[in-house]
C-alpha positions in Angstrom: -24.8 30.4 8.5 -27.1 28.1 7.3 -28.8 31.0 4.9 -25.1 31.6 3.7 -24.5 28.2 2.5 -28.4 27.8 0.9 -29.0 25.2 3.7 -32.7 24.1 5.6 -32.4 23.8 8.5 -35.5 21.8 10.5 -36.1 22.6 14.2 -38.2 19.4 16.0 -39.6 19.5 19.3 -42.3 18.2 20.9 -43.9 22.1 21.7 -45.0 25.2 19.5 -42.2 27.5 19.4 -41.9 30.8 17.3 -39.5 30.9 14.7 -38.5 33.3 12.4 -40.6 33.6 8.9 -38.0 32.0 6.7 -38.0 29.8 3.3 -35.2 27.7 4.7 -36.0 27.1 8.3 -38.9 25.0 9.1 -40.2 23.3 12.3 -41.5 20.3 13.1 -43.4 19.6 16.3 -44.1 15.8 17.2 -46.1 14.0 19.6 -45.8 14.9 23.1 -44.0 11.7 24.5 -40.2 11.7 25.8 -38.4 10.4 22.8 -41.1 11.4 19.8 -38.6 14.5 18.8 -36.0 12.4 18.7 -37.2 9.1 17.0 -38.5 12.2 14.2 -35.2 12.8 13.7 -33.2 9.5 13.8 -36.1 8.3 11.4 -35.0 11.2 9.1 -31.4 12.0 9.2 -29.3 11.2 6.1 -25.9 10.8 5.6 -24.8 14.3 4.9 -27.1 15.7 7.8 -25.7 17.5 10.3 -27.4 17.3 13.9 -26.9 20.2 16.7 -27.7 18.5 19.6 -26.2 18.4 23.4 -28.3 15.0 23.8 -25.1 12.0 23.9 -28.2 9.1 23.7 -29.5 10.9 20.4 -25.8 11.3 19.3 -25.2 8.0 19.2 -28.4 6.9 17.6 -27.7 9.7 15.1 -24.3 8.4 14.0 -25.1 4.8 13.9 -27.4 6.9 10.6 -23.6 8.3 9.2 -25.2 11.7 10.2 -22.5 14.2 11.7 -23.4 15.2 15.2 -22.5 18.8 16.6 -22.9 19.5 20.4 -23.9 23.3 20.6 -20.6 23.7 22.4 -19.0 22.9 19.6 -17.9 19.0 19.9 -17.4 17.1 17.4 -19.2 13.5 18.4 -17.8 10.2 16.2 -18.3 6.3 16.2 -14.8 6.6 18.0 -16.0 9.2 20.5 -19.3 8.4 21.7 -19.1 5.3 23.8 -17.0 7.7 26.2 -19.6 10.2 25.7 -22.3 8.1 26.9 -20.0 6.5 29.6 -18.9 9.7 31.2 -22.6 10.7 31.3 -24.0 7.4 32.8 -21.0 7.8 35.4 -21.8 11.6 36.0 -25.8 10.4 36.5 -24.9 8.2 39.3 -22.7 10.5 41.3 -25.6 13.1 40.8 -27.9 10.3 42.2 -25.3 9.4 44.9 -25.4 13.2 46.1 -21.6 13.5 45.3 -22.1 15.7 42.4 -24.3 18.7 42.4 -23.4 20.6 40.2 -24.5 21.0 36.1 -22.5 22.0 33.2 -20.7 25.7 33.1 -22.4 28.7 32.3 -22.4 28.6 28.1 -20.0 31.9 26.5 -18.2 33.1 23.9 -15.9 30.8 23.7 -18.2 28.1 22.9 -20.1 29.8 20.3 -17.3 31.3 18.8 -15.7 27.3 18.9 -19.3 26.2 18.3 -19.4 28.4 14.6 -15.9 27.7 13.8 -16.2 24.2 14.1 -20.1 23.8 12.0 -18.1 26.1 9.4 -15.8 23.8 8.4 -17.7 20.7 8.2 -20.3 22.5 6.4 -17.4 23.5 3.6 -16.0 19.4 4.3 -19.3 18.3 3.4 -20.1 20.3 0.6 -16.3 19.6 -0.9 -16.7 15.9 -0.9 -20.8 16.1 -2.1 
């Protein structure tokens, strides 16, 4: 998608990983301490960025920076929507602490991705319609 709209696309993490040879992906690898990926990013994201990224704690961080935050499920995260975010996954860290939830998320499939593409689609198009 993002070759289809002329778009780079920047992969960070904090290890080597192989990538395919291509003039608008590049990747970034950081220091190897628990946040250095994602204070790269925070410290980079603009306005009009979108971030792809199942981590709520980033999220937030990301859209206190007016960036638009995509979880690879396909959620939508907002100013609006992230305080329950990061609630509901404090409350869910407990109750894995406490023993009374064992269980991680479900198994990712179609549905997502399809929901996932569909949904970075249009706010690629919405972004480039109002830039």
């Amino acid at each position: 998608m993002a070759k289809r709209y002329g778009l780079k696309v920047i992969l960070v993490s904090n290890t080597w990983t192989r990538i395919p040879d291509a003039d608008w992906l590049e990747q970034i690898v950081v220091p190897d301490h628990p946040d250095a990926a994602d204070d790269w990013i925070v410290d980079h994201i603009t306005e009009d960025d979108i971030v792809i990224s199942p981590d709520i704690p980033l999220s937030a961080r990301c859209l206190e920076k007016d960036a638009h935050v995509l979880s690879p499920r396909g959620r939508f995260f907002t100013k609006d929507s992230i305080g329950e975010a990061l609630a509901n996954r404090d409350l869910r860290s407990q109750l894995r602490d406490l023993g009374i939830m064992t269980g991680g998320p479900s198994t990712f499939g179609k549905k997502d991705r399809s929901r996932f593409l569909q949904r970075l689609d249009q706010k690629i198009q919405a972004i480039q319609q109002t830039g």
